[in-house]
PQR file of N, CA, C, O and H, with PARSE charges and radii, in Angstrom:
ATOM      1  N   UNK A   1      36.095  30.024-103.670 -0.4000 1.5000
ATOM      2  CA  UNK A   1      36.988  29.267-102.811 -0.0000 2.0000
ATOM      3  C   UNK A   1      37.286  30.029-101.517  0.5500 1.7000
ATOM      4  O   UNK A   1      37.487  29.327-100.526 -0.5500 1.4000
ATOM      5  N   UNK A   2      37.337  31.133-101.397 -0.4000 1.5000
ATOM      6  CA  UNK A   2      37.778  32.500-100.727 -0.0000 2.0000
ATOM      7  C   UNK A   2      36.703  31.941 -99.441  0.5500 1.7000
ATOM      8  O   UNK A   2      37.207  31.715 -98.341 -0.5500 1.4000
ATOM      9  H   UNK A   2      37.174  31.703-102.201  0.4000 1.0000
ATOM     10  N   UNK A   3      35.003  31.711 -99.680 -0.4000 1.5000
ATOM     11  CA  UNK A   3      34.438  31.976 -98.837 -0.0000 2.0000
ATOM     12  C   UNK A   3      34.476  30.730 -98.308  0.5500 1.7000
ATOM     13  O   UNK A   3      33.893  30.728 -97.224 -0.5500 1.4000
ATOM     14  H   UNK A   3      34.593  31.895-100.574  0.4000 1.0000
ATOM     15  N   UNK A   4      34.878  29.747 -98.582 -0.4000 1.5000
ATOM     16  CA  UNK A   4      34.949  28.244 -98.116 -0.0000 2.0000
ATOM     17  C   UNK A   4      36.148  27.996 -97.441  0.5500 1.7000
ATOM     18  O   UNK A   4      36.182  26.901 -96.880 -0.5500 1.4000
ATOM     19  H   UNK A   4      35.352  29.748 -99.463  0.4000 1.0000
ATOM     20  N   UNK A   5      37.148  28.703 -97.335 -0.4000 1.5000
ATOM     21  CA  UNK A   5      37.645  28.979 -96.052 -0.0000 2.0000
ATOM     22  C   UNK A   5      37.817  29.588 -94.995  0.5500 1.7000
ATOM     23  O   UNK A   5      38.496  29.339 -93.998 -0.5500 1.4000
ATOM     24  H   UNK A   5      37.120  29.592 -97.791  0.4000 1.0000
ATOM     25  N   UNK A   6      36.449  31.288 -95.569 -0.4000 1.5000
ATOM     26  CA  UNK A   6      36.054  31.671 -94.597 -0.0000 2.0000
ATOM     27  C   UNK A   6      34.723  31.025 -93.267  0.5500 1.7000
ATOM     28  O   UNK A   6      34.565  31.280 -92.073 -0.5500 1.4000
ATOM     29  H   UNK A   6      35.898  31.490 -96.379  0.4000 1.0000
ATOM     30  N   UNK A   7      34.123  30.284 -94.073 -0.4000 1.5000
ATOM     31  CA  UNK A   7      32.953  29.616 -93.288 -0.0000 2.0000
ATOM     32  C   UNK A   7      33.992  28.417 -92.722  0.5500 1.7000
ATOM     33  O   UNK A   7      33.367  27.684 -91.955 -0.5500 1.4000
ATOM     34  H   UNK A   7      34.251  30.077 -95.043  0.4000 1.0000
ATOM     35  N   UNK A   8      35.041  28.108 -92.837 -0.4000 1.5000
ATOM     36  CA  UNK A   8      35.563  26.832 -92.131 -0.0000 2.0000
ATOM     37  C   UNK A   8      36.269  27.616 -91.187  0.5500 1.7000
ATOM     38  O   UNK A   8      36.458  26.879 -90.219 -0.5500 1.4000
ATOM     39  H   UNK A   8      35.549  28.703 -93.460  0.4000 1.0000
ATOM     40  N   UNK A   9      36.748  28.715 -90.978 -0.4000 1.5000
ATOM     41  CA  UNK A   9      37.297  29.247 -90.146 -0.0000 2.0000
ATOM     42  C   UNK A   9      36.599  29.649 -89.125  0.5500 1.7000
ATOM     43  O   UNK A   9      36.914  29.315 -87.983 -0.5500 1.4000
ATOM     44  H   UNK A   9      36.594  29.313 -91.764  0.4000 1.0000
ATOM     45  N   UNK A  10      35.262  30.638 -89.458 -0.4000 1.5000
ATOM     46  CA  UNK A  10      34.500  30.603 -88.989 -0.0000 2.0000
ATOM     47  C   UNK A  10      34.025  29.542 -87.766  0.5500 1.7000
ATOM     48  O   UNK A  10      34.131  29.736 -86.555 -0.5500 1.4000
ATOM     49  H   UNK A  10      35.006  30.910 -90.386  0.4000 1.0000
ATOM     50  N   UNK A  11      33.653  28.755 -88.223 -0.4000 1.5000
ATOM     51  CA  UNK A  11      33.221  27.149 -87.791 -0.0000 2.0000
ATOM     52  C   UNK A  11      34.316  27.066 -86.615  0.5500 1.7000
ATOM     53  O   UNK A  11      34.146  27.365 -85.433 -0.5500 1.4000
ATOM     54  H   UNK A  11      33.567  28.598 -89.206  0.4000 1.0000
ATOM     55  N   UNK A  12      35.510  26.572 -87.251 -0.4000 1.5000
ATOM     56  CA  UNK A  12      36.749  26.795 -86.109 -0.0000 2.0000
ATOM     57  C   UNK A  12      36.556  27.630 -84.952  0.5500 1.7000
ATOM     58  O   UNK A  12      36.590  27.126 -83.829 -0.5500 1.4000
ATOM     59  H   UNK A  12      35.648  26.329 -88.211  0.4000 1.0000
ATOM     60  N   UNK A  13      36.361  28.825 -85.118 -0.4000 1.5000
ATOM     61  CA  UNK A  13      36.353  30.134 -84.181 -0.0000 2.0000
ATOM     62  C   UNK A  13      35.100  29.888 -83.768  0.5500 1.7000
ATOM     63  O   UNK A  13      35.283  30.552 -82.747 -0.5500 1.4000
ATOM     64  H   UNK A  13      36.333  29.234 -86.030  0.4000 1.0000
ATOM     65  N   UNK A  14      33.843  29.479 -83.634 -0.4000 1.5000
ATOM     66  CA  UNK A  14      32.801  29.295 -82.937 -0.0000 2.0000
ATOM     67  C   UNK A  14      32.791  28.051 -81.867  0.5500 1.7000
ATOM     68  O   UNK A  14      32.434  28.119 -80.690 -0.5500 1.4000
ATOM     69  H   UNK A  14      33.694  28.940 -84.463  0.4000 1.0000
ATOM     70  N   UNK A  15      33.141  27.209 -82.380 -0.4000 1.5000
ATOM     71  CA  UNK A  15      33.583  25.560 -82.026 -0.0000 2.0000
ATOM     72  C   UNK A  15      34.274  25.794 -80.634  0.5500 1.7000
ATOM     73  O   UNK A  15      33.861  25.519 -79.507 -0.5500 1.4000
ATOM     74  H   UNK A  15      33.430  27.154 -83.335  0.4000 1.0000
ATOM     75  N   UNK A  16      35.981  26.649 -81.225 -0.4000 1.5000
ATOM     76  CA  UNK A  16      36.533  26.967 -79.863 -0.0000 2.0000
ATOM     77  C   UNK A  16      35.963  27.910 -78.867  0.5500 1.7000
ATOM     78  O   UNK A  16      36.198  27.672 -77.682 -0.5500 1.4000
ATOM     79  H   UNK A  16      36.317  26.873 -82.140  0.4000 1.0000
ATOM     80  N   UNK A  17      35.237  28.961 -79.184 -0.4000 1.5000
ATOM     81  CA  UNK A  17      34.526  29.695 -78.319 -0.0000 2.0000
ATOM     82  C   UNK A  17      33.372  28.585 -77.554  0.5500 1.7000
ATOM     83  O   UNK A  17      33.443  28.425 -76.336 -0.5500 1.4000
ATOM     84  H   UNK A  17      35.046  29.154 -80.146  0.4000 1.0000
ATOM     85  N   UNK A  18      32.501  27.976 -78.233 -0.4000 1.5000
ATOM     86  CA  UNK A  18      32.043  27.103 -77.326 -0.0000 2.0000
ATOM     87  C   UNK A  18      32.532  26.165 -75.971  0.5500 1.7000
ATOM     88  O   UNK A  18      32.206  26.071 -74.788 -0.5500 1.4000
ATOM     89  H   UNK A  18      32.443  28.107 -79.223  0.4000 1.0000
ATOM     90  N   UNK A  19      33.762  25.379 -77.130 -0.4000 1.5000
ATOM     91  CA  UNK A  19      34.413  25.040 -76.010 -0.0000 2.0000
ATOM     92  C   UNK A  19      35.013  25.258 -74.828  0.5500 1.7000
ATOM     93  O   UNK A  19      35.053  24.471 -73.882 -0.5500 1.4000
ATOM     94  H   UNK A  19      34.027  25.455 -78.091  0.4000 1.0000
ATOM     95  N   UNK A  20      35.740  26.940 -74.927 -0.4000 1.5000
ATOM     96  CA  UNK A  20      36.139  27.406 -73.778 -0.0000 2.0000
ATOM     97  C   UNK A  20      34.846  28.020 -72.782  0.5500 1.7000
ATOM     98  O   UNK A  20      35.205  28.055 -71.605 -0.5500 1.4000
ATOM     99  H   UNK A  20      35.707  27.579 -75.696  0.4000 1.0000
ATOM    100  N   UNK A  21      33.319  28.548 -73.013 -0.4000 1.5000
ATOM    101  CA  UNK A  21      32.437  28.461 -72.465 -0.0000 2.0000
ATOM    102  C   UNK A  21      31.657  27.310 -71.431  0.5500 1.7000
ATOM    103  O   UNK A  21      30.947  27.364 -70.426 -0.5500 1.4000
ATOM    104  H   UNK A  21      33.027  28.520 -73.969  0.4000 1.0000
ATOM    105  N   UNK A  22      32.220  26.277 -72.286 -0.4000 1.5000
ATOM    106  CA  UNK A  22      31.977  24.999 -71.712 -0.0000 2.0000
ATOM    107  C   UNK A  22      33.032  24.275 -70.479  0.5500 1.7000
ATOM    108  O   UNK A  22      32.845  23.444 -69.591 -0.5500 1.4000
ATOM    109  H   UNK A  22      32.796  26.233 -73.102  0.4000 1.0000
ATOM    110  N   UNK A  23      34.115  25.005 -70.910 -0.4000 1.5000
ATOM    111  CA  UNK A  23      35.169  24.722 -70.062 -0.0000 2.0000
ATOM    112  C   UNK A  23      34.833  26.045 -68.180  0.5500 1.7000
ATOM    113  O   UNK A  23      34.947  25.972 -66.956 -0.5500 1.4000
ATOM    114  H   UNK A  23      34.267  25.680 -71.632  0.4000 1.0000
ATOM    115  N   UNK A  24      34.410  27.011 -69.246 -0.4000 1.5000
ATOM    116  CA  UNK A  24      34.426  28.005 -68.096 -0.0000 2.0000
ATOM    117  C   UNK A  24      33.173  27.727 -67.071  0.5500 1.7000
ATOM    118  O   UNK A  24      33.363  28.056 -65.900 -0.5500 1.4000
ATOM    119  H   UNK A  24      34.317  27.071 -70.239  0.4000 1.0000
ATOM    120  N   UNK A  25      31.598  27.006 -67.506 -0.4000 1.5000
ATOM    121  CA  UNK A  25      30.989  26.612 -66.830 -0.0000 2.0000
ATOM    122  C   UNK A  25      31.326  25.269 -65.890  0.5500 1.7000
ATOM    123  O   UNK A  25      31.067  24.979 -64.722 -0.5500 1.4000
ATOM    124  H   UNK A  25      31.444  26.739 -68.457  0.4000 1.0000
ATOM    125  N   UNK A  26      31.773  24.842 -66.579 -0.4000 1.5000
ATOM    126  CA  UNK A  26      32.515  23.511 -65.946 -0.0000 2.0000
ATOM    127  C   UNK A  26      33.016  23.702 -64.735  0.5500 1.7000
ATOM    128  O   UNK A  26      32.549  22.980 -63.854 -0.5500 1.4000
ATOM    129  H   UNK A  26      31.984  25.078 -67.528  0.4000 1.0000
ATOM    130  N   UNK A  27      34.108  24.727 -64.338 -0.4000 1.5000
ATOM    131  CA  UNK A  27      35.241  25.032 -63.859 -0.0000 2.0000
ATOM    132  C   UNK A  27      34.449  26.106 -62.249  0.5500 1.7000
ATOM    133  O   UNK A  27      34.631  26.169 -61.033 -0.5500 1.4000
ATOM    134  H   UNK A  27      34.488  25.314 -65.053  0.4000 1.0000
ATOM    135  N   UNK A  28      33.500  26.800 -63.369 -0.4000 1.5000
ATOM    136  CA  UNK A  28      32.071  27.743 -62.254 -0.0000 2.0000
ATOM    137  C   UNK A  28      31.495  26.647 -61.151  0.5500 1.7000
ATOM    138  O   UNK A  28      31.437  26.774 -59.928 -0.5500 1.4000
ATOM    139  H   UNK A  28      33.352  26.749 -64.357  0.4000 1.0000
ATOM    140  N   UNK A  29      31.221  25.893 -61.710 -0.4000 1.5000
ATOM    141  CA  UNK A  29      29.824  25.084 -61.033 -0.0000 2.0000
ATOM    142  C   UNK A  29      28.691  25.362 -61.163  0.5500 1.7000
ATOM    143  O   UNK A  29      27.861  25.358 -60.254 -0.5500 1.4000
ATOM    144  H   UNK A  29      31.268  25.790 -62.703  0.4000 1.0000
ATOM    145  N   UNK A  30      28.457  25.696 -62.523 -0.4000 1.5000
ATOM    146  CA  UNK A  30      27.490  25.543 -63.282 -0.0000 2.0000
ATOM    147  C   UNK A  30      26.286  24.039 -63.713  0.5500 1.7000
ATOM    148  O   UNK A  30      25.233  23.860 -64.325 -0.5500 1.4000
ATOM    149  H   UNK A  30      29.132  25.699 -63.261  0.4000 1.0000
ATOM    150  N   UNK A  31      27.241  23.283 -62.965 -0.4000 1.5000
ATOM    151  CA  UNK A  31      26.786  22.060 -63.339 -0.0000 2.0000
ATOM    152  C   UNK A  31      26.380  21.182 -62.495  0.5500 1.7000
ATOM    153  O   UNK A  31      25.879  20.083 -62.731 -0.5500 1.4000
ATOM    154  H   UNK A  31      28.096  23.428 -62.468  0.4000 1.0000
ATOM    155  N   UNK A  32      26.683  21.858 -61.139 -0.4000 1.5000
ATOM    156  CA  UNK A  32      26.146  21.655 -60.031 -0.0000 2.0000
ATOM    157  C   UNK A  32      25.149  20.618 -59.064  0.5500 1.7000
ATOM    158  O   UNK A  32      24.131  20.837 -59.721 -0.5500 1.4000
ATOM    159  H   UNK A  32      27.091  22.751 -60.947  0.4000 1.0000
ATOM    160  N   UNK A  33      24.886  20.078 -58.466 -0.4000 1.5000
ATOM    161  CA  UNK A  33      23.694  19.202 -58.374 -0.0000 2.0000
ATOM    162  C   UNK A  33      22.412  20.127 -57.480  0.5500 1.7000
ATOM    163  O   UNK A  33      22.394  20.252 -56.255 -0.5500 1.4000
ATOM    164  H   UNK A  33      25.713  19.900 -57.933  0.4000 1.0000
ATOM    165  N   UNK A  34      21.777  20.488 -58.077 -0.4000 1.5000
ATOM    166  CA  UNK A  34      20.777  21.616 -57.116 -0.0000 2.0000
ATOM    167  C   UNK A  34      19.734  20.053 -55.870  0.5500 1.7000
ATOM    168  O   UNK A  34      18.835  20.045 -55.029 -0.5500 1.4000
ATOM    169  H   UNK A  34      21.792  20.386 -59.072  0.4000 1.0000
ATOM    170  N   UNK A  35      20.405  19.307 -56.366 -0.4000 1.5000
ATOM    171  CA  UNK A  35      18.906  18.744 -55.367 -0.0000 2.0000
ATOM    172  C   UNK A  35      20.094  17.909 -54.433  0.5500 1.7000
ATOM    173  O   UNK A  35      19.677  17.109 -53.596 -0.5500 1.4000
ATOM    174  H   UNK A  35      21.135  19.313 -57.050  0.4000 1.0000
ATOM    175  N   UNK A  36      21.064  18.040 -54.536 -0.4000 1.5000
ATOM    176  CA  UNK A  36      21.490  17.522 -53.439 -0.0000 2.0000
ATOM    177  C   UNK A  36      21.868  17.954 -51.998  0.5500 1.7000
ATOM    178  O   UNK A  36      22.034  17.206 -51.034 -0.5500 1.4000
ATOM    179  H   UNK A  36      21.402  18.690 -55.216  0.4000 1.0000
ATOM    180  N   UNK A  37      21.957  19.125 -52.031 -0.4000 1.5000
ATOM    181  CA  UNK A  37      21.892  19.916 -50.423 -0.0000 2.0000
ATOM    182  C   UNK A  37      20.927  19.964 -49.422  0.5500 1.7000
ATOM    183  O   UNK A  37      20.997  20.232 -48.222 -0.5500 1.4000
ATOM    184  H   UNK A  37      21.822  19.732 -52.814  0.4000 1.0000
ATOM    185  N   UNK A  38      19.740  19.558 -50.376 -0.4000 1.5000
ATOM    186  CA  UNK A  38      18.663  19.291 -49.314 -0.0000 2.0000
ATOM    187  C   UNK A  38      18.803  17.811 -48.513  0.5500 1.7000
ATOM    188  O   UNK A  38      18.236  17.637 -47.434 -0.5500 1.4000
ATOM    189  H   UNK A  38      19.683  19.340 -51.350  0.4000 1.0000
ATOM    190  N   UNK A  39      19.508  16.904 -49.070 -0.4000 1.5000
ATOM    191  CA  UNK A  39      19.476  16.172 -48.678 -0.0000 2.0000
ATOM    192  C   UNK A  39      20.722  15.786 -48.127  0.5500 1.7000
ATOM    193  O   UNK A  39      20.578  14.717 -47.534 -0.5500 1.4000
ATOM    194  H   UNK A  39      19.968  17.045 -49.946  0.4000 1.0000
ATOM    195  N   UNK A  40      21.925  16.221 -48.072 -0.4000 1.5000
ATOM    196  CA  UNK A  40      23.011  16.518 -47.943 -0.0000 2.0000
ATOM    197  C   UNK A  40      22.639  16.347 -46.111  0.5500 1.7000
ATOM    198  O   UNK A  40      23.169  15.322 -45.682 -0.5500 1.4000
ATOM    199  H   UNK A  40      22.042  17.089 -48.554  0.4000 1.0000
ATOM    200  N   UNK A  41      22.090  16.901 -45.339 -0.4000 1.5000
ATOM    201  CA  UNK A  41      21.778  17.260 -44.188 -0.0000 2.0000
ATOM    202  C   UNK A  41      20.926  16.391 -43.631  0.5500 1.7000
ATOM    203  O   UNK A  41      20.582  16.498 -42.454 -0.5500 1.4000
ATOM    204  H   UNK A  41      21.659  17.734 -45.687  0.4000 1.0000
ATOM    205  N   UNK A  42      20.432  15.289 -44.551 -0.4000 1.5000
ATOM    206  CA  UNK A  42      20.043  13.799 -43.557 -0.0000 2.0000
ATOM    207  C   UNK A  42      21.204  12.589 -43.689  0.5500 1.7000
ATOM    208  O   UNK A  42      20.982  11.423 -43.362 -0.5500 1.4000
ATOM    209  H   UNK A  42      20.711  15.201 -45.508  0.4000 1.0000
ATOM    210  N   UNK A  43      22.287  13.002 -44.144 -0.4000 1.5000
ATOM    211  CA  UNK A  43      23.458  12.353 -44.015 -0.0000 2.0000
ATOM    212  C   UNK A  43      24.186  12.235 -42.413  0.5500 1.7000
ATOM    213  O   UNK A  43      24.355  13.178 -41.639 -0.5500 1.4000
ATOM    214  H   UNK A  43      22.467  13.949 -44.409  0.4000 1.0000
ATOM    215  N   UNK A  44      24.423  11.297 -42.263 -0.4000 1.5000
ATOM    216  CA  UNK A  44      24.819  10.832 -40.543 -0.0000 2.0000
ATOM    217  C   UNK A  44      26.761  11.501 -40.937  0.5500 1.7000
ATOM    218  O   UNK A  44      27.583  11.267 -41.824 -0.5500 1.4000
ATOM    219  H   UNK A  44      24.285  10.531 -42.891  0.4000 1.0000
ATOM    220  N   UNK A  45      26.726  12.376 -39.696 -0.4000 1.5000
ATOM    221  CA  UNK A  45      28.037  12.747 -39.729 -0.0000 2.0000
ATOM    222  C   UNK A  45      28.689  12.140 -38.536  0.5500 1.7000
ATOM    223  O   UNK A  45      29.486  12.746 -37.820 -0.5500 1.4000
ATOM    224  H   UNK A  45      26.058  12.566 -38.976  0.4000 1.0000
ATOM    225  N   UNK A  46      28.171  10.484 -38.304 -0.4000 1.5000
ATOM    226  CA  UNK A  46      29.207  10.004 -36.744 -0.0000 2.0000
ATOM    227  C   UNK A  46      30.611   9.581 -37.215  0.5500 1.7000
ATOM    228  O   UNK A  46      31.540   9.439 -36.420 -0.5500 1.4000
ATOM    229  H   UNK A  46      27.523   9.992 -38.886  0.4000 1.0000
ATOM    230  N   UNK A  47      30.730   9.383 -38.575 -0.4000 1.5000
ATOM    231  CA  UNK A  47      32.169   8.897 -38.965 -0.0000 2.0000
ATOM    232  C   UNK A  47      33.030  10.282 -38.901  0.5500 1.7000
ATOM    233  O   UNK A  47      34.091  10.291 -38.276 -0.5500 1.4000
ATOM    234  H   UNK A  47      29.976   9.499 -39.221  0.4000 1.0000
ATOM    235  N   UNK A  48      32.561  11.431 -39.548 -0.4000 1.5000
ATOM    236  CA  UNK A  48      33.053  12.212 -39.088 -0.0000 2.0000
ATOM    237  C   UNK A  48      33.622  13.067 -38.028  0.5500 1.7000
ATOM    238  O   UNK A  48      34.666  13.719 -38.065 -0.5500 1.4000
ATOM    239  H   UNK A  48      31.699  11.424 -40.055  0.4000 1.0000
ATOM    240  N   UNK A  49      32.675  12.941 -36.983 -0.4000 1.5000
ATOM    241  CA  UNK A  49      32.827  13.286 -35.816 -0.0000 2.0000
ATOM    242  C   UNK A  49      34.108  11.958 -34.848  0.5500 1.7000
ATOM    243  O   UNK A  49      35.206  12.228 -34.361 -0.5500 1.4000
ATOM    244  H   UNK A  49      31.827  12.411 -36.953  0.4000 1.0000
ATOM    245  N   UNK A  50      33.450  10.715 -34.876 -0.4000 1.5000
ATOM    246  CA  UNK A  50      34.354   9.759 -34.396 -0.0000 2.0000
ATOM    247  C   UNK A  50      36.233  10.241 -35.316  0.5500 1.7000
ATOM    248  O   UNK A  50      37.356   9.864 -34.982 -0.5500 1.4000
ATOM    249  H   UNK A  50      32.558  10.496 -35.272  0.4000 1.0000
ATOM    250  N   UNK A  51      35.961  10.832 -36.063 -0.4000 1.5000
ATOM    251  CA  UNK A  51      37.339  10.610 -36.707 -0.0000 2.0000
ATOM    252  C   UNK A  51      37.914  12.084 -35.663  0.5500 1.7000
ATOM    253  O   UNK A  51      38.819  12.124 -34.829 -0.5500 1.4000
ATOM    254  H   UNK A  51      35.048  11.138 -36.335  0.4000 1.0000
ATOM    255  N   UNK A  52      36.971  13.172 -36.132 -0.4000 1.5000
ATOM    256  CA  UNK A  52      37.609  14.297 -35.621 -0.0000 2.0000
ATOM    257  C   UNK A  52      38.378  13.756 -34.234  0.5500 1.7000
ATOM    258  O   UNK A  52      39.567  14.001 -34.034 -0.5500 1.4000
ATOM    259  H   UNK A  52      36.236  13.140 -36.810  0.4000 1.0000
ATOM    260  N   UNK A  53      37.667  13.096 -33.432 -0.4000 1.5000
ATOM    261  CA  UNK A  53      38.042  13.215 -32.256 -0.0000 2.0000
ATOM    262  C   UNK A  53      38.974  12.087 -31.941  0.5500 1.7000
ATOM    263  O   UNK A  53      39.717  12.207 -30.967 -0.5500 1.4000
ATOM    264  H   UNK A  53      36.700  12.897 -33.594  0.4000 1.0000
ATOM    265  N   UNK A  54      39.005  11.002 -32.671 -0.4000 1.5000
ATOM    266  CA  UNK A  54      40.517  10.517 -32.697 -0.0000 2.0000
ATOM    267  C   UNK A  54      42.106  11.365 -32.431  0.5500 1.7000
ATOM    268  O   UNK A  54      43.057  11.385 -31.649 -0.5500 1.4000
ATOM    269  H   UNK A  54      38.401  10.904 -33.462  0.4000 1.0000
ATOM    270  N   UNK A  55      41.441  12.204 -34.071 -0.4000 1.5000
ATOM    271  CA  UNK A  55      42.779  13.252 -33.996 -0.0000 2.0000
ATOM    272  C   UNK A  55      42.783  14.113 -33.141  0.5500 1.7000
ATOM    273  O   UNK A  55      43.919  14.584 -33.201 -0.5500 1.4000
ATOM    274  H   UNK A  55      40.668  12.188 -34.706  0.4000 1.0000
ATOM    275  N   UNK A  56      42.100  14.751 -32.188 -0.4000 1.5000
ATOM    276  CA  UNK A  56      42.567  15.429 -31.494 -0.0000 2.0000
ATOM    277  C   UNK A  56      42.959  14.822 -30.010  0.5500 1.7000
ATOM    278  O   UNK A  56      43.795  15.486 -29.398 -0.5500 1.4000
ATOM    279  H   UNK A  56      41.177  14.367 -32.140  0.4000 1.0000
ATOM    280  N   UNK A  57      42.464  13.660 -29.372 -0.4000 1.5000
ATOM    281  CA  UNK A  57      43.671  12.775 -28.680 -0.0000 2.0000
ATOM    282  C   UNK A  57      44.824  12.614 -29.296  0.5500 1.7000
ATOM    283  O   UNK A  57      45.650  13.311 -28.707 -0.5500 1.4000
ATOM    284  H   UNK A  57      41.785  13.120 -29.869  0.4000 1.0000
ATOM    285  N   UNK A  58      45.282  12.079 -30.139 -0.4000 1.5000
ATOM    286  CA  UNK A  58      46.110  12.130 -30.937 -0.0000 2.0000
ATOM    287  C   UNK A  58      47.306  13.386 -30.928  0.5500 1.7000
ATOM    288  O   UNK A  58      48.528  13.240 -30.973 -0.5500 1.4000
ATOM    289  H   UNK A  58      44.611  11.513 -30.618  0.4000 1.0000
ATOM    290  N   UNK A  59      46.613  14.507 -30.862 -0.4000 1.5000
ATOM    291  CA  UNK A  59      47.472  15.957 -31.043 -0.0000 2.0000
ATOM    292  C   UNK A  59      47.529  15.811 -28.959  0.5500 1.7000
ATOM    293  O   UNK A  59      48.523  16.472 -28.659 -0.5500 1.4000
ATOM    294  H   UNK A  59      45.621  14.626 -30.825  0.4000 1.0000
ATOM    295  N   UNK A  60      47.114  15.447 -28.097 -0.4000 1.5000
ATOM    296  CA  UNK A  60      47.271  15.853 -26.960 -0.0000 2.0000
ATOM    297  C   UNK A  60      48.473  14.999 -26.461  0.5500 1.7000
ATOM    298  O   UNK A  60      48.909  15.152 -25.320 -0.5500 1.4000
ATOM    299  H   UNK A  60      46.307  14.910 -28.341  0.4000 1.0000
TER
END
């Protein structure tokens, strides 16, 4: 009986170690999108730019 709550404990204590691994890649950016930066840079930045420059009439 002894060892059948050592292997469930066990189990427990691996389970949560996974999970917080999983949490810690998560949290890294480990999970990252590798193929999107290349393309990231044929994205049109005129909304951006039109906005920037709203706000800074705006601040004058």
């Amino acid at each position: 009986m002894y060892s059948t709550y050592f292997l469930i404990f066990i189990v427990f204590f691996l389970g949560f170690a996974a999970w917080l691994l999983f949490v810690w890649a998560v949290k890294s950016g480990q999970f990252e999108d590798p193929e999107a930066p290349k393309y990231r840079m044929l994205d049109d930045d005129d909304d951006v730019k039109s906005k920037e420059s709203r706000s800074r009439n705006k601040n004058k």
